[in-house]
Structures are given as structure tokens and as C-alpha cells.
C-alpha positions as CSV (number, residue, x, y, z in Angstrom):
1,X,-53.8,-37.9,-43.7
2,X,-50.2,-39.0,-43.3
3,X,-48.9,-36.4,-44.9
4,X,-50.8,-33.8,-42.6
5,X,-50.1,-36.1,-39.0
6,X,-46.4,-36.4,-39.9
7,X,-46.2,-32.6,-40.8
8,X,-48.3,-32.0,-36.9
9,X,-45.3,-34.0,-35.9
10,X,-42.6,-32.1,-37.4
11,X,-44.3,-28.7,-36.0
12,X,-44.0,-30.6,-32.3
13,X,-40.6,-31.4,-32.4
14,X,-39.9,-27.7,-33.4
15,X,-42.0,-26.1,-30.8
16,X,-40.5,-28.4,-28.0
17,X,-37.1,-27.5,-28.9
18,X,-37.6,-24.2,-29.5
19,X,-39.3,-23.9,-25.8
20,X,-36.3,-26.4,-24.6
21,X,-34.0,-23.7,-26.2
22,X,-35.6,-20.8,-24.6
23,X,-36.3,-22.4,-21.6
24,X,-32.1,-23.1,-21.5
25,X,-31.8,-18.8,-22.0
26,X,-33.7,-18.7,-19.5
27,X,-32.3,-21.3,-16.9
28,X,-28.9,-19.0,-18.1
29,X,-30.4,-15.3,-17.5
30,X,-31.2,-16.7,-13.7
31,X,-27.5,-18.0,-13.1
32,X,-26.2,-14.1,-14.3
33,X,-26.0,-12.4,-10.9
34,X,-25.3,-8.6,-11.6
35,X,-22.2,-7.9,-10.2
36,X,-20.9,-4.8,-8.5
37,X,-16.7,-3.9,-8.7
38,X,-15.9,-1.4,-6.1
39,X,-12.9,-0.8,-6.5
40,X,-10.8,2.0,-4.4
41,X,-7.5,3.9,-5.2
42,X,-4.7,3.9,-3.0
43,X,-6.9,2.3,-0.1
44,X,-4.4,0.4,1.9
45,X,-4.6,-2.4,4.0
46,X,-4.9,-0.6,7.3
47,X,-7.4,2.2,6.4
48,X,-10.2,0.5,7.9
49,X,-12.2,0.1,11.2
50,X,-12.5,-3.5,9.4
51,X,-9.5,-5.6,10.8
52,X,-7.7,-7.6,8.5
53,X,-4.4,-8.1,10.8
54,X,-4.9,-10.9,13.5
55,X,-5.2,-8.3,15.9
56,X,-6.7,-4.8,16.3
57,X,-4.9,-1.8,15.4
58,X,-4.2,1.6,15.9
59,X,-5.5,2.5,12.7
60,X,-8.4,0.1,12.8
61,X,-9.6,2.2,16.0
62,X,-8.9,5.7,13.4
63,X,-11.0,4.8,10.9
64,X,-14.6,4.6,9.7
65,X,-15.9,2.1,7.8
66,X,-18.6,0.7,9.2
67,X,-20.6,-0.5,5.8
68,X,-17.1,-2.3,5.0
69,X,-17.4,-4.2,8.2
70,X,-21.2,-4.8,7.2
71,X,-20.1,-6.4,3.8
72,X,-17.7,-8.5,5.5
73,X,-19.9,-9.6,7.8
74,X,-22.4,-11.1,5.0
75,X,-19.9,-12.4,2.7
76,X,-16.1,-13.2,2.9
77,X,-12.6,-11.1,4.0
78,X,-9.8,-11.9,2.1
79,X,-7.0,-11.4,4.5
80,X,-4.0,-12.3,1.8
81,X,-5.5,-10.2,-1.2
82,X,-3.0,-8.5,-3.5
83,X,-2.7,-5.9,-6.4
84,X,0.3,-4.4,-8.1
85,X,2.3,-2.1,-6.6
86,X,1.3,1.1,-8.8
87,X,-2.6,1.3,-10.2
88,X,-2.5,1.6,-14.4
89,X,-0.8,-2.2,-14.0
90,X,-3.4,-3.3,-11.9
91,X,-6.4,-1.7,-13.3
92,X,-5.2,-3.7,-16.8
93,X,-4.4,-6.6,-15.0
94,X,-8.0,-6.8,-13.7
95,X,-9.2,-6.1,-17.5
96,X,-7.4,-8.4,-19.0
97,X,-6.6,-11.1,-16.5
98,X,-2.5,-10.9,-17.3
99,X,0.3,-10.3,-14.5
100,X,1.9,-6.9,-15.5
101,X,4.8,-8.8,-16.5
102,X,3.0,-10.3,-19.6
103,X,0.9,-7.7,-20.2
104,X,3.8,-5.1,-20.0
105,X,1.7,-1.7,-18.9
106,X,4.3,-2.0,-15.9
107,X,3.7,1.6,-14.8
108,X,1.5,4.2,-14.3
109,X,0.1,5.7,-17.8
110,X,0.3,9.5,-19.4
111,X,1.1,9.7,-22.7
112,X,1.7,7.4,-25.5
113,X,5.4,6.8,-26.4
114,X,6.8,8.9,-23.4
115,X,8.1,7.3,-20.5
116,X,7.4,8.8,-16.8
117,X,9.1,6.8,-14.6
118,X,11.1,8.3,-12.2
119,X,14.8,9.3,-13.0
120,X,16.8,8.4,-9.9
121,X,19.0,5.7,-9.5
122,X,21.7,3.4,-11.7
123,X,18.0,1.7,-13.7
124,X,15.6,2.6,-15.7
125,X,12.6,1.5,-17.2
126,X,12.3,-1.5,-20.2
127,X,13.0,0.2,-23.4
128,X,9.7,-1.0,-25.1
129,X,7.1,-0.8,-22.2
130,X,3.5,-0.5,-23.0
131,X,3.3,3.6,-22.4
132,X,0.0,3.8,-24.3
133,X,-1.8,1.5,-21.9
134,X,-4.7,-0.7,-22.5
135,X,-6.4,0.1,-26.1
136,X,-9.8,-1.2,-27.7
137,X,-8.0,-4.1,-29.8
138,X,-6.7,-5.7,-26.3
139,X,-9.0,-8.6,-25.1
140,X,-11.0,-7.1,-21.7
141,X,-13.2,-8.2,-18.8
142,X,-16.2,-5.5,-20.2
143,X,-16.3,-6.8,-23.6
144,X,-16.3,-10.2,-22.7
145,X,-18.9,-9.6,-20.2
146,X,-20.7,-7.5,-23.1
147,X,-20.6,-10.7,-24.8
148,X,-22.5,-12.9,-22.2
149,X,-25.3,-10.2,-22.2
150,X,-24.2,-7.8,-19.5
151,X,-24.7,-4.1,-19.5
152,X,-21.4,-2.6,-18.7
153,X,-20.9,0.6,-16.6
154,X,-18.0,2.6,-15.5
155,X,-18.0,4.7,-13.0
156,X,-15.0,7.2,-11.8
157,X,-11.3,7.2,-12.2
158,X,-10.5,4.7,-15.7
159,X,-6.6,5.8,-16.4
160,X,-6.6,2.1,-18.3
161,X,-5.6,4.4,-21.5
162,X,-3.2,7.5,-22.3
163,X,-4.0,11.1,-23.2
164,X,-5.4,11.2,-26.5
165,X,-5.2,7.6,-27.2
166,X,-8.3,5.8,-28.0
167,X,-8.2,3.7,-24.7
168,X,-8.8,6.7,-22.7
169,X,-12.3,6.3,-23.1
170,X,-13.6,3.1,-21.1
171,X,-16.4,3.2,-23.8
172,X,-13.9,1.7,-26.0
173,X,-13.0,-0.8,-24.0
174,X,-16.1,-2.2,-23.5
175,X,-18.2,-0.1,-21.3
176,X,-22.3,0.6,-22.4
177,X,-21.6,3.7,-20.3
178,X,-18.7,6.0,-18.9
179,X,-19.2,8.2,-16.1
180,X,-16.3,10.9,-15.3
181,X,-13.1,8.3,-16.2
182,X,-10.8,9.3,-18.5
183,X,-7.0,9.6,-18.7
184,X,-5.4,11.3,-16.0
185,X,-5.1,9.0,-12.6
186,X,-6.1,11.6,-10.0
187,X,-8.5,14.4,-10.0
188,X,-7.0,18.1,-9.6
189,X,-9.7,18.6,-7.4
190,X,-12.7,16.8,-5.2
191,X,-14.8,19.3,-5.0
192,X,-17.4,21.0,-7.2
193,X,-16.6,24.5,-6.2
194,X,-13.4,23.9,-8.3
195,X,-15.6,22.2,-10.8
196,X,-14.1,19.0,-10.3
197,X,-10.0,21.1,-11.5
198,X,-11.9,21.6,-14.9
199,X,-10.4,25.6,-14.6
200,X,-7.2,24.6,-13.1
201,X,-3.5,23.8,-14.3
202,X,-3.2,20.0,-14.5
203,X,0.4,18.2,-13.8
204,X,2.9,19.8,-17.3
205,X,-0.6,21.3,-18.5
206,X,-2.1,17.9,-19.6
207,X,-6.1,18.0,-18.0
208,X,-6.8,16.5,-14.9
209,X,-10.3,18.1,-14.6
210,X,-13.2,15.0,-14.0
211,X,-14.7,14.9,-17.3
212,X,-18.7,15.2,-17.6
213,X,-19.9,16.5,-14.6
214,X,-20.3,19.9,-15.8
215,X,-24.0,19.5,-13.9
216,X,-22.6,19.9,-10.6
217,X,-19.9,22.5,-11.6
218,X,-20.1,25.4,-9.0
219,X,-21.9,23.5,-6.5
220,X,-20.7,22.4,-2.7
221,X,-20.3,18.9,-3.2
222,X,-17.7,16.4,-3.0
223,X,-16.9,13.8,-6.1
224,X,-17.1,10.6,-4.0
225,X,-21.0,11.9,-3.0
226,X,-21.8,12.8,-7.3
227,X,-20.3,9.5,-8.7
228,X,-22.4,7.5,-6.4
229,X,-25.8,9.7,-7.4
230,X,-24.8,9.0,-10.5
231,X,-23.8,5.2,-10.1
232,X,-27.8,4.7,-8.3
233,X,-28.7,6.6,-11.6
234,X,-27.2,4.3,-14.2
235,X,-27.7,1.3,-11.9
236,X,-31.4,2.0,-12.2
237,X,-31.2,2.5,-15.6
238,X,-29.9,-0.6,-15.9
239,X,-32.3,-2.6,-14.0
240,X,-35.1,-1.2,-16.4
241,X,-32.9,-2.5,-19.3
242,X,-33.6,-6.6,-18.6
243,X,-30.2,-7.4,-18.5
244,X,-27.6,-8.4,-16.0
245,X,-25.3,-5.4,-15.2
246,X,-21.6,-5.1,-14.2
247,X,-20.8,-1.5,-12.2
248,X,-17.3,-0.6,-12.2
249,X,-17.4,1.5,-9.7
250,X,-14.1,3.1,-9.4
251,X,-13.8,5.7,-7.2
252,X,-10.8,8.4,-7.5
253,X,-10.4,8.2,-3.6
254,X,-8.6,7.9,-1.4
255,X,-6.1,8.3,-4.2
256,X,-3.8,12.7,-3.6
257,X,-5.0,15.4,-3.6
258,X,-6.0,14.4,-0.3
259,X,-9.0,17.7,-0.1
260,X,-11.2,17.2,2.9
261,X,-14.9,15.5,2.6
262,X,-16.3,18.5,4.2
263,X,-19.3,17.0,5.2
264,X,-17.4,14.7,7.3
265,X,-14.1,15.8,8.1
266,X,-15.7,17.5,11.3
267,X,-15.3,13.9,12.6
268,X,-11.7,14.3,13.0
269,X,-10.7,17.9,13.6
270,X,-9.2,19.3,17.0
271,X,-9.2,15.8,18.4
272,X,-6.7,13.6,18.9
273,X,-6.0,9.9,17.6
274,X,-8.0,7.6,20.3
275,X,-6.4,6.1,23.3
276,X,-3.6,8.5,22.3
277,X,-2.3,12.1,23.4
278,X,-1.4,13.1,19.4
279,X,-3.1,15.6,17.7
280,X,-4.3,14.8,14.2
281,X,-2.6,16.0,11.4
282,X,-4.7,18.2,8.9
283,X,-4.0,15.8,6.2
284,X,-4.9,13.0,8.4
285,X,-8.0,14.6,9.2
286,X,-8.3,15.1,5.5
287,X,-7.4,11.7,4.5
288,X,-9.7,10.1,7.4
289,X,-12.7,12.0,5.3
290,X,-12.1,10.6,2.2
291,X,-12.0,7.0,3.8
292,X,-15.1,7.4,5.3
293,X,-16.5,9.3,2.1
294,X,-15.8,6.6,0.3
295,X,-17.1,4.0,2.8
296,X,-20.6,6.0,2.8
297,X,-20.7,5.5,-0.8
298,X,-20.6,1.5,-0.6
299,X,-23.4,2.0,2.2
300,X,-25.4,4.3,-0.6
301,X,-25.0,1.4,-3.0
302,X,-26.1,-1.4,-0.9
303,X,-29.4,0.4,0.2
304,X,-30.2,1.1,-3.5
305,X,-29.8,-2.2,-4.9
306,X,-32.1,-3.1,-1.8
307,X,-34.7,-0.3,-2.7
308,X,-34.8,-1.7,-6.3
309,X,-35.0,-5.3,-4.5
310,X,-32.1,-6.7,-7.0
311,X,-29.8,-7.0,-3.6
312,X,-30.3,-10.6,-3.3
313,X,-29.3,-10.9,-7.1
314,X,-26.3,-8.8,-6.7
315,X,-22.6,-9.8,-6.3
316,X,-20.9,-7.4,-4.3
317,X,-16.2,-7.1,-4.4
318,X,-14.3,-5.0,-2.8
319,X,-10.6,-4.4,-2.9
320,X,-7.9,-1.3,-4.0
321,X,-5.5,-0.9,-7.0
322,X,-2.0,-0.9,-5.0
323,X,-1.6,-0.6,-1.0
324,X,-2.1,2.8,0.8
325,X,-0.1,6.1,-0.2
326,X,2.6,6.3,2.6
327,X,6.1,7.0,0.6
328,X,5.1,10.7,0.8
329,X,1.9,14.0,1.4
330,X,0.9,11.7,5.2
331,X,1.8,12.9,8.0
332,X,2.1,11.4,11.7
333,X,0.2,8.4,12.5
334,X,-1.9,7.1,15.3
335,X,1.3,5.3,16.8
336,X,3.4,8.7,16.4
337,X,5.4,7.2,13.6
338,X,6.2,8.5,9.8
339,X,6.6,8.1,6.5
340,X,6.6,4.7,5.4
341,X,4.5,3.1,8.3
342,X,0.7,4.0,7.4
343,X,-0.2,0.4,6.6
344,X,1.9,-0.8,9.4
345,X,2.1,-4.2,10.3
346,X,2.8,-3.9,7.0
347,X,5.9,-2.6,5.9
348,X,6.4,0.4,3.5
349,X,2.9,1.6,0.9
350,X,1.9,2.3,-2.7
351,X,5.4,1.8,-5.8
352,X,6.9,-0.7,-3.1
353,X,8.5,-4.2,-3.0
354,X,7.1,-4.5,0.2
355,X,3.6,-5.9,1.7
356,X,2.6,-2.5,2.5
357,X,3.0,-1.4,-1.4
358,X,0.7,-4.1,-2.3
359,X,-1.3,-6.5,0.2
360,X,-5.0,-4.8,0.1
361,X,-8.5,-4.9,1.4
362,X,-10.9,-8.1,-0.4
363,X,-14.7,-8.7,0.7
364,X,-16.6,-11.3,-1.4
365,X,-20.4,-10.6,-0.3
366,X,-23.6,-10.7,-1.8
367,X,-25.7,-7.7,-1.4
368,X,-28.2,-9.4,0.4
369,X,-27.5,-12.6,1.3
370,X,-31.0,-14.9,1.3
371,X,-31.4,-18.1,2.2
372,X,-33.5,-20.3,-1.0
373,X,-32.4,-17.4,-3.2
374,X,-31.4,-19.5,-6.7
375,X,-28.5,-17.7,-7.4
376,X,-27.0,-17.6,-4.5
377,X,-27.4,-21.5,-4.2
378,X,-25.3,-21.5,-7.6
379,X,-22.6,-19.4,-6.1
380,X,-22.7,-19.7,-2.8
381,X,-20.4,-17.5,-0.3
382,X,-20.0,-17.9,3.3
383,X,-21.6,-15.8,6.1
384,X,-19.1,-13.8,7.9
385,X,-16.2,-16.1,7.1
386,X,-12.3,-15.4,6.7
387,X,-10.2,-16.3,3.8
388,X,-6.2,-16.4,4.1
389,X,-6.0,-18.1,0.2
390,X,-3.8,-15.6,-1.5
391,X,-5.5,-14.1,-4.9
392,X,-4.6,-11.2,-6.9
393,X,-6.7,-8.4,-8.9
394,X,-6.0,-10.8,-12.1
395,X,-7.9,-13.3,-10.7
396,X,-11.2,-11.3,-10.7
397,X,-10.9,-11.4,-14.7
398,X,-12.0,-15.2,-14.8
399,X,-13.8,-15.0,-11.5
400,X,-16.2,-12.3,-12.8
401,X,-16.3,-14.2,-16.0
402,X,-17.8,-17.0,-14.4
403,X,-20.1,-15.7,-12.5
404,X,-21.7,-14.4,-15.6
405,X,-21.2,-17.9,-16.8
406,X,-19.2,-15.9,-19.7
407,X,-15.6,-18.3,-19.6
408,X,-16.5,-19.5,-23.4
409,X,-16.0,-16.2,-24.4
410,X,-12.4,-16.0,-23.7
411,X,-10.3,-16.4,-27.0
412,X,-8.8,-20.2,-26.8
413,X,-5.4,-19.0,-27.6
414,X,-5.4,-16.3,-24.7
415,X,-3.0,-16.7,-21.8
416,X,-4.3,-16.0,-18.5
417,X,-2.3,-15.4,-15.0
418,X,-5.3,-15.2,-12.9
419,X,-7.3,-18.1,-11.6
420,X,-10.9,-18.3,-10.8
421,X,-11.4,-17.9,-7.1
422,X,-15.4,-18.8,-6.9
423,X,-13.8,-22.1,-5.0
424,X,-12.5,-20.0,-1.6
425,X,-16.3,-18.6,-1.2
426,X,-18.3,-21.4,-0.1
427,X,-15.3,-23.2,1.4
428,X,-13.3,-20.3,3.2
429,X,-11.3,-23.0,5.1
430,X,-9.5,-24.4,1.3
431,X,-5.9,-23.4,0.3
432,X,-4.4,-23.3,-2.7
433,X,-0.4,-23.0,-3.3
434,X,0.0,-20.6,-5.8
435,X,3.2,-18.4,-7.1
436,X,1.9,-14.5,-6.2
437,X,4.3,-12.6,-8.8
438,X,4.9,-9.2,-8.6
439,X,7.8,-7.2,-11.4
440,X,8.0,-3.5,-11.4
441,X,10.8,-2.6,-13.4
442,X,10.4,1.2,-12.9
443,X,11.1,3.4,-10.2
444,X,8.0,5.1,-9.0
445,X,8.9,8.5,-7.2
446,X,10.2,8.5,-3.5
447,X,13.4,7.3,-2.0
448,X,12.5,4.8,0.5
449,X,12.1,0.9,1.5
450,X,11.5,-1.0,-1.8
451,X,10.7,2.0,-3.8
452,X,12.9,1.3,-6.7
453,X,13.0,-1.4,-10.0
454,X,12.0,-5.0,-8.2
455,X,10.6,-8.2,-8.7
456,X,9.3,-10.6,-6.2
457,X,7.0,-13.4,-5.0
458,X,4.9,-15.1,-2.5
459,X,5.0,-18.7,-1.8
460,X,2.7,-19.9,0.8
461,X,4.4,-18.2,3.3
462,X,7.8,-17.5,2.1
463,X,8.8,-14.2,0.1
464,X,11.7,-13.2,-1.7
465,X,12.4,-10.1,-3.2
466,X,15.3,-9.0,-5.4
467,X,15.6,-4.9,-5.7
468,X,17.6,-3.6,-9.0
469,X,19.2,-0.7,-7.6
470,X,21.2,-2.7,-4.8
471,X,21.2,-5.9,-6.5
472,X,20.5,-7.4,-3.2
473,X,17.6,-10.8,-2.6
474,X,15.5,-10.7,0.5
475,X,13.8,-13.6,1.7
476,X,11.2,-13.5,4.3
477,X,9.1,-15.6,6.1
478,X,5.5,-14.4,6.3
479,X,3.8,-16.5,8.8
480,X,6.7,-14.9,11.3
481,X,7.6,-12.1,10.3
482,X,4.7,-9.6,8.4
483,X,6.7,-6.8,8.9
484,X,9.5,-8.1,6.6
485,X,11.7,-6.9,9.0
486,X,14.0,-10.1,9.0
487,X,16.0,-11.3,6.1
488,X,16.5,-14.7,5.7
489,X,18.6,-14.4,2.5
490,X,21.8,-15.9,3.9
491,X,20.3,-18.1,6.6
492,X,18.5,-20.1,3.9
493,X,20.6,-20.3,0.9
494,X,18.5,-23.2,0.0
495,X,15.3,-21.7,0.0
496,X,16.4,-18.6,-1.6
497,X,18.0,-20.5,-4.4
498,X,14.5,-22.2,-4.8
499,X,13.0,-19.1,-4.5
500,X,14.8,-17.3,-7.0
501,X,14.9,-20.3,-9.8
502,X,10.8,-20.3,-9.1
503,X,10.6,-16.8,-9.6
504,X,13.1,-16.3,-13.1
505,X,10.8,-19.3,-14.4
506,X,7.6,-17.3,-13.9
507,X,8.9,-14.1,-15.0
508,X,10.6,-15.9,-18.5
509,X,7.3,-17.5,-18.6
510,X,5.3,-14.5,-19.0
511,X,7.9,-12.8,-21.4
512,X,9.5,-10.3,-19.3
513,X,11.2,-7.1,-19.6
514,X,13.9,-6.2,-17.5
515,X,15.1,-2.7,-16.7
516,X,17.9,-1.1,-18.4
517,X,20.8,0.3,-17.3
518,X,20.8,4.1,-17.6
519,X,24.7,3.8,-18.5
520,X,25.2,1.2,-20.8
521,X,21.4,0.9,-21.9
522,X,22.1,-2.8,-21.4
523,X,19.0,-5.0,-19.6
524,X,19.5,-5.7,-15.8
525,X,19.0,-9.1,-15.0
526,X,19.2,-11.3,-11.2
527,X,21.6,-14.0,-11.1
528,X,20.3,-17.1,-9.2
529,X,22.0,-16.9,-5.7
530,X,24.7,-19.6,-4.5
531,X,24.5,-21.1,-8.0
């Protein structure tokens, strides 16, 4: 009789435990939000009808993007949000949670073991730069998310890997599912009556046609408008699945060729920028489409997670790769000005030192924000709330990680640059000093302010830059002077020494590679200023 109570016993402890257990997977499943990336290329800071200056701008009163302004108005605008100057760096940084400077794919990716940088100028790129890009054995946000139980989907442009490496394929990276991303960073068309530049001459003959679409081949539709059918598509199918999803949803725009959105580009022809006499160029009209395109997809997005009533359970972020294309293909805009001044208050765009080249849009939101919801009491984000902490695209690596209560999955040896920035959500009003590093030891392509081998930081609201070519620091003060149109280099010795010892120590600190000489072949390093 002993025997048989104590053995009753034993079975009770089990079953209690093993419901304890399972009832602890379970308390876990509820605190995994799905999470939605949407992520844009080239979208500067200004190509909005949502205002992230202080003030309303020309460009602000161009623009369309009024699902944008929706998001923000549920969640959280980041007004200090940065990525890297050029995309591939940025898109690795955000898979792997590592400055460019550490991670050392400092430039935009083609092919393995060929560099592509541009060839003006006294400096060239670091001899031993990572020109293969990210590849399956690199630690990455999708396979540690894999990990935690998430279905993984990618959606649109990838160009994390080069041609014919095995990284080209965001399914080895950690992706359940790959739609249309492969290599090449840019499509050589938008639309399906070109099937997607499938039949046409890529840049020196490598193949910039969107991969897998071969369905909509021949048709009149634009790719921003397939990728989100097929993003509802492969969000359903992973609703039906059980588990938590991550959508990297990665559109190709606003990124050249910059082809109409012909559905929409009627919106902007034979008028003239508002409250102005100036005609709109055709690629401003063109470009204007593709903004809005793209904003229309976010709005598509949001009303399907709402028709599949996951909205509530479904973390929403929004930002670009780099700051908007303005070094070259713009035109004239709404304040009659030129090249170099589309994401103006901010000074220069995309491959530059300056703000312009890489301060971005950032909404925090949850689909549906709901009052009692569980999840949303476990990560809570503020109602229509502005941010001005600084955080950078690395930051989303632990962030997202997080959220999906994933961090234990992160090898204990790894070194990450970005910090998790679930603490400016609820509390909008919190600041934290942080060094903002940016290093681009390449020159990207135009001539023009800051387009050329740099490295730089922000400090709260101080920012120094030192520029290769010249050999020249900048120091400016932000709060003051957005336009970085004032250097303080020589007024404040002090602070720029400070400035520049700071910087060296977090550039040495993340193993650095400095440009060479296209001479000597020698590296290029600053000197510390009035030392």
C-alpha cells in the first residue's frame, strides 16, 4: 500500500511539473509579439508628409504618407534615428547587431573578392574589407529569432550577400521564406511589363532582374504593389503555422531607378510644388510615386494584420537603410534648390558624412494599439509620443531579440554595438548619452559635401567629422546648427580634441580598418587635433 501511495506521489509531482513546465511555454508563447520590419531603401528624412524637423517643411507639404503619420500617431517617432551612410553596411549591421566598423562590410556589396568603391580621390578602400558580405556562418537576427520559435520571412530587396556567394540567399541566413531578395541592390526595373529587368542588361552584365516573380511577368503592375500581395500571402501563411512571425519586409523603393508608380503618379503630374510657382520635375513626379507606393503598402499591411485580428499582437518598425538619394538622378526641389539639398534641413544624402547621408525616419508602433491587451502591457509604447534618444539600425538586433524574449540566444562571447532600445517606448521623455559612430572608409560615387572616405560621431549634441581626402575635422553643434553649416573645429579646440580622442577609442575598439592610400598603399589614419 506504500509502495502504490508513494508511486501516486511520484506520478503527482511529475504531472505538476510537467503542467508547471508547459504552462511556463505557454506564459512565453504570449510574451512573443510577432513583429513586423519595414524597412525602406534610400527613404530619407524629409520624404514624408510625417514631420520629423521641429517645424513643417517644404517637403513635408510634397509628400504622401498618410499611413506613416497613422503609425506615428499610435506608437512612437524617433526624431534622432540613424543608419549608415550606404545600405549593405546597414542591412548587416541590423543582422548582426555590429557597427560597420567591426563588422567590416563597409560598402555596398557585388562580388566576392572585387572591390567597387569609387576610384576618385588620393584614398581608397581597406585592403581586406568584407567584399563577400554577410554569409550563413555569421551570427544573424533571423537565426536567432529562428531559435526563439519565430517564423522568419523576407520580403524584397536582401543585397546582405554577393553574386554567387552563398549569402545571397536570405534563406541561408536564416529566413523560413525568401520572397524576390537576392544579390543585386536595386531592381533594373519596377514594373512587370519589363518582368521585374529579368530580359534586360543588368550593371557589367551581372542580373539585376527581381528573382521569383515570374507569376506576374508581363502584367501592368508595379513591384512595391506584388511584394506586399505577396507579404499578406506569407503573413497569412504564417498565422496558420502557430508561431510568432518576423516579416522583413524590405522594399526595393524608393531606392533608382526611380520608374513612376503609375497608378499614382497622376497625383503629381502638370502641377506644381504647393504654395510654390515651380513645376515638378518628371523625376520628382516619379520619385513622389514611389514614396507614396511604398506608404500604401504599410497601409495594406496594417489592414491585414487587422483582418486576421493579430494587429493587437503585432509590433510594428519603421525606418530606411541610409538617408535619401540626393548626391545625383533628383532634380529641382520644392524650395527651387539642387543637388545635395533633398533632405534639407539636413545637409547633403545617401554615401555622406553629413546628417542628410544618414539621420532617417523611426516609428515604434503597435499595429493596434489596445488597452488590457497582455502583450502590449509587457512592452508597452507610448500613444502618439516623440522620441529625440539617438538609436541606430544596430540597435534593432537586440531590441528585436528581446521582444521575442530571444537575448539567451546570443553567443556569450559575441560583441554587440547596438543597445536595446525597448526603454525609450514607454518612457519617450528618457535620454541616454551614447557615442553614435559612423566610418566609411570608401568613396561612394559623386563629388560633393562629405561624399568621400570619413569617420564621425554624435555626442549628445555635438558632431565631429574627419574627411580622408582633405584631412580636415569638422565639429558641429546639433542643437544649433542642424544644417552643419558652422564649423566649430577651431573655435573649440577643446572639444574637438575630446571629440576626436572619443572617437579613435571607439573606432580602435571595434577593430578598424582605415583607408589606404592609392600611392603608397600605406593606411590613412587622423591625428588627434591640437595634441
Amino acid at each position: 500500500m506504500k509502495i502504490t501511495i508513494n508511486f501516486m506521489c511520484v506520478l503527482l509531482v511529475i504531472f505538476i511539473s510537467s503542467m508547471l513546465s508547459f504552462s511556463g511555454l505557454v506564459i512565453a508563447k504570449e510574451k512573443q509579439p510577432n513583429i513586423v520590419l519595414f524597412l525602406v531603401d534610400d527613404m530619407g528624412w524629409q520624404d514624408t508628409s510625417l514631420v520629423f524637423a521641429d517645424q513643417e517643411t517644404a517637403a513635408n507639404r510634397h509628400f504622401s504618407t498618410p499611413n506613416m503619420e497613422a503609425l506615428a500617431n499610435q506608437g512612437v517617432k524617433f526624431t534622432q534615428a540613424y543608419s549608415h551612410a550606404v545600405c549593405s553596411p546597414s542591412r548587416v549591421s541590423l543582422m548582426t547587431g555590429q557597427n560597420p566598423t567591426r563588422h567590416h562590410v563597409s560598402n555596398w556589396t557585388k562580388l566576392p573578392d572585387s572591390d567597387h568603391s569609387g576610384t576618385w580621390g588620393p584614398n581608397a578602400a581597406p585592403k581586406h574589407w568584407r567584399t563577400e558580405g554577410l554569409q550563413p556562418n555569421d551570427v544573424t537576427l533571423a537565426k536567432l529569432l529562428q531559435q526563439s520559435g519565430y517564423y522568419t520571412i523576407h520580403v524584397g530587396k536582401a543585397h546582405f550577400g554577393a553574386y554567387g556567394t552563398p549569402g545571397a540567399n536570405p534563406t541561408n541566413l536564416g529566413f523560413d521564406v525568401n520572397v524576390a531578395g537576392h544579390a543585386a541592390g536595386a531592381p533594373a526595373s519596377y514594373w512587370g511589363e519589363n518582368n521585374f529587368g529579368n530580359e534586360m542588361q543588368g550593371a557589367e552584365g551581372l542580373p539585376q532582374g527581381v528573382p521569383g516573380l515570374a507569376e506576374f511577368h508581363q502584367q501592368k503592375v508595379h513591384l512595391t504593389d506584388v511584394l506586399t500581395q505577396r507579404a499578406k500571402q506569407e503573413i497569412t501563411k504564417a498565422n496558420q503555422s502557430g508561431k510568432p512571425f518576423f516579416l522583413n519586409m524590405a522594399h526595393y523603393a524608393v531606392h533608382t531607378p526611380i520608374e513612376a508608380h503609375k497608378r499614382l503618379v497622376k497625383h503629381y503630374q502638370d502641377r506644381v510644388y504647393q504654395g510654390t510657382q515651380i513645376d515638378i520635375p518628371e523625376v520628382e513626379e516619379n520619385y513622389a510615386s514611389l514614396v507614396e507606393g511604398m506608404d500604401d503598402s504599410l497601409g495594406e499591411l496594417m489592414k491585414h494584420l487587422n483582418v486576421l485580428g493579430i494587429a493587437e499582437n503585432t509590433l510594428v518598425v519603421f525606418t530606411s537603410d541610409n538617408g535619401g538619394l540626393s548626391g545625383h538622378t533628383r532634380s529641382t526641389t520644392p524650395r527651387g534648390t539642387e543637388l545635395n539639398s533633398h533632405n534639407w534641413p539636413l545637409n547633403a544624402g545617401k554615401g555622406s558624412a553629413y546628417e542628410g547621408g544618414t539621420r532617417v525616419p523611426y516609428i515604434v508602433a503597435w499595429a493596434k494599439p489596445k488597452l488590457g491587451n497582455q502583450i502590449q502591457k509587457y512592452l508597452p509604447i507610448g500613444i502618439n509620443k516623440v522620441s529625440r534618444q539617438q538609436v541606430m539600425i544596430e540597435d534593432l538586433f537586440p531590441t528585436l531579440l528581446a521582444v521575442a524574449q530571444g537575448e539567451s540566444n546570443i553567443p556569450q562571447d559575441y560583441q554587440l554595438d547596438g543597445i536595446d532600445s525597448r526603454q525609450f517606448w514607454a518612457n519617450t521623455e528618457l535620454k541616454v548619452q551614447r557615442p553614435v559612430v559612423f566610418h566609411y572608409p570608401h568613396v561612394w560615387g559623386p563629388h560633393g559635401p562629405g561624399y568621400e572616405p570619413h569617420s564621425a560621431m554624435r555626442l549628445d549634441n555635438w558632431k565631429i567629422i574627419y574627411l580622408y581626402n582633405s584631412s580636415s575635422w569638422l565639429l558641429y553643434d546639433l542643437n544649433s546648427d542642424l544644417n552643419e553649416q558652422f564649423n566649430l573645429a577651431k573655435r573649440q579646440p577643446i572639444k574637438l580634441q575630446k571629440m576626436a580622442i572619443k572617437l579613435k577609442k571607439e573606432l580602435e575598439s571595434m577593430n578598424v580598418q582605415w583607408p589606404i592610400n592609392r600611392i603608397t598603399s600605406e593606411e590613412v589614419r587622423f591625428t588627434i587635433p591640437f595634441k
